[in-house]
Each structure stands twice: as C-alpha cells, then as structure tokens.
N, C-alpha and C positions, 0 to 999 in steps of 0.2 A: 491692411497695412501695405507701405509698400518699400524698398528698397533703398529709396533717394533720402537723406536726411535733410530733415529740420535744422534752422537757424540760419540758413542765409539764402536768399534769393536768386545770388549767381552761382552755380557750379565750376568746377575744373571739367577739365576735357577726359578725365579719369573713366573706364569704363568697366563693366565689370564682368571681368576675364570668368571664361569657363572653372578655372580653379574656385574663382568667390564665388559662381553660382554654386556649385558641389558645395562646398563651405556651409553655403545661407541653406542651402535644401536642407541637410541634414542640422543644422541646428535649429532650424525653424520650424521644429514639430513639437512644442511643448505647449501642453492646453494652457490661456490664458484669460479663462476667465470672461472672453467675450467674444467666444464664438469658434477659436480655433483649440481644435484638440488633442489631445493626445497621441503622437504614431506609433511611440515606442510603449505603449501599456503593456502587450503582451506578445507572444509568439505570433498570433496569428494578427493580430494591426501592424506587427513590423513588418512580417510576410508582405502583406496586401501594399503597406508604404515601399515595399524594395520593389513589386511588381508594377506599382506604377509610377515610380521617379524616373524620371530619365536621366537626372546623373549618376543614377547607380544601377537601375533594372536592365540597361540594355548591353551590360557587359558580364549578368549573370544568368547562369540556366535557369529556363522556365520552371521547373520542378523544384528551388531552393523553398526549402521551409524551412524558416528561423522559429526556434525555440524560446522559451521565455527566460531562457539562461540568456540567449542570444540580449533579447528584449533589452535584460539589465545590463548588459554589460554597453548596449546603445547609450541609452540611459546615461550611463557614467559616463562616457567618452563626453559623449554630448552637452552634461551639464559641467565639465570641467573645463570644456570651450568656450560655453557662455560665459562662466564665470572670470574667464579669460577675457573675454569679448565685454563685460559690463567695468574690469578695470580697466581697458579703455576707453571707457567711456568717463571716468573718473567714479564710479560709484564707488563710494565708500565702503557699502556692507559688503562689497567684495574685495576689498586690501587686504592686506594682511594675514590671516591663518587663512580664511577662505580661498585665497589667491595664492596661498603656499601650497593646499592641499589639489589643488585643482593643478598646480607645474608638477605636483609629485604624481599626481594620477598619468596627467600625458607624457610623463619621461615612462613612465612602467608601459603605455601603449605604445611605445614609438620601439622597444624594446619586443614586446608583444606582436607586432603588426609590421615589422621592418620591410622598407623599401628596397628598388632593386632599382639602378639605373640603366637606362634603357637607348641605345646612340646608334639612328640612324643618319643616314644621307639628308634629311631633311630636319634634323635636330637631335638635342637628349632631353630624356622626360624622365623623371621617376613615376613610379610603378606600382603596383603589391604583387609580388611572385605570389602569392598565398590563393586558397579557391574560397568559393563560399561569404558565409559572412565576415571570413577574416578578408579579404578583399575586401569588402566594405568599409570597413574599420580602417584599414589599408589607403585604402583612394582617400578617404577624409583627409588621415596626417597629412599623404604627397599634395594633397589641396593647398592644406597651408602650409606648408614646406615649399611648393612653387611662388604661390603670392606672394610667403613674407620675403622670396629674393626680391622681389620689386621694390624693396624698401618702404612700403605702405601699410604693412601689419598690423598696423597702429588705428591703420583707419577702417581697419573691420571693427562692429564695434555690435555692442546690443543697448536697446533700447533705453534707456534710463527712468521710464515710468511703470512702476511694478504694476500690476503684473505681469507687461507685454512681455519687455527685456528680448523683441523681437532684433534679431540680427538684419544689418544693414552696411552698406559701403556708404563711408563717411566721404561725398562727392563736394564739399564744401572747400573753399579755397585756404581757410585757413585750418582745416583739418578742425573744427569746434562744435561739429555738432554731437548733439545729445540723443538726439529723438527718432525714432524710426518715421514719424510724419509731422506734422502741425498739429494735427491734433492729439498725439498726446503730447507735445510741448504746451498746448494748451489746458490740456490736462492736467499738468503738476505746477503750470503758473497759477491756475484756480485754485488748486492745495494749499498749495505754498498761502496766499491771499487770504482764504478762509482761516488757517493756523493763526497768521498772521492775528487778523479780527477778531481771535478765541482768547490768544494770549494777549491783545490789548486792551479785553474788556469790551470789542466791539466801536472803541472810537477811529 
C-alpha cells in the first residue's frame, strides 16, 4: 500500500508533515487480510511495534514493556481514528452511531492523555507531559491536533475498500479521493461490476 491516493493523476504540492506520518504509523497497524498484520494483538507485539517505530520508539526508554491492558487500550484509540478517518472518506458504515461512538471515545482520550504546550525560541509544539505508554497515546492526539490546524483534516482519510481501510493523505487537488492505491480503486470498481451483473441477471 502506499500513502498517495487514488483518483486522480495530478497531485497538490501538499506534503506529508511529520505529524500525518505519526498519524498513518500508528493507525496503520491493523491486519487486513492480505498480508499486513496485527501490532496491537498483545503486550508483547505492541512492545516490539514501539521499539521499532520511529515516530514513537526513539522518544521512549528502551526497557518500556507494554502490557496487554496497554495493547487494548491502542486498539481502541486506534480504531476510533479509523473510523474517523473512513467518514472521511465518505464511507457510510461509518456515519452515524459508529462515528458518534468513535468522537465519544477520543473526547475521553484527549481528557485521558492531555497535552502540554511547549514555546520555544524556535516555535510552540504541543506535547504529552505524561511517560510511558501514556506518551504514546499522547503524541497520537498532539499529531492530529497539530495537522488538523492546517485546515486539512479532512484529507486524512482511510481506505474505502474493506478490508484495507489503510490510512492515507488525500494528495488530490480536489480533495476526492477514496483509495489508499489503484489498485484497490480497482478493487471495488470490479465489485461493484460483478453485483452489478448478479442483480441484472448477468445481461
């Protein structure tokens, strides 16, 4: 998979700031089914994902083990950004309760995980005062809490061909795409097609 969205040929000059990488790392670990797999299953695959991410390992101590309390609580953070991330993309199964339950989970993290503004000589950043894996949790929010100042929030987006629903920056001029690549745009136009050919009887 990769990064760049599907549906149009030219791009904006948009680039994708350290904050969307932090973002796409950590949402971009849920198994789907063709090949990429799970980071957050348990204590010890989260462990191993925090030691080797570089948007999050190289700001905690080498000795942090996460627990499988930790695990789920990734988990959750995690899938309520996707779900976040796939109603921008316009998917439907994510409107509505789905997309309420998922702003109700990140307003309790954001309360959970609270930032700390941070103002040097050379700018201000938010933060996570916190150690550990609340820090992790921590750096996620200030991720998109810095992006979405940029007014482009919109254009973090996850995949719209189940089961990637892989996160991507919408680099498109008109802000329309759908698809983490071509090929699963091509993907769900062959579905769509085949449906299509079930319900017409095939003519």
């Amino acid at each position: 998979m990769t990064s760049a969205a599907a549906g149009s040929p030219e791009h904006s000059p948009r680039t994708v700031t350290a904050s969307v990488e932090a973002l796409l790392a950590f949402v971009n670990t849920r198994e789907d089914g063709s090949g990429r797999r799970e980071s957050f299953g348990g204590g010890e695959s989260f462990t191993a994902w925090l030691a080797e991410s570089g948007a999050f390992g190289g700001g905690l101590p080498g000795e942090l083990v996460a627990t499988d309390a930790d695990a789920a609580a990734a988990r959750e953070l995690r899938d309520a950004l996707v779900t976040v991330l796939l109603a921008h993309s316009g998917d439907e199964e994510a409107l509505g309760e789905p997309l309420q339950r998922a702003e109700r989970h990140l307003r309790r993290a954001g309360s959970l995980y609270p930032l700390a503004t941070v103002v040097t000589a050379d700018g201000v950043e938010l933060a996570s005062p916190q150690a550990g894996v609340e820090r992790v949790f921590g750096t996620v929010l200030a991720a998109v809490t810095t992006f979405a100042q940029s007014g482009d929030w919109g254009r973090v987006k996850a995949c719209r061909n189940p089961p990637c629903h892989f996160g991507f920056l919408d680099r498109t001029r008109n802000g329309a795409g759908l698809y983490c690549s071509p090929g699963c745009g091509s993907q769900v136009s062959m579905r769509n097609y085949r449906r299509r050919q079930r319900e017409g009887g095939g003519e």
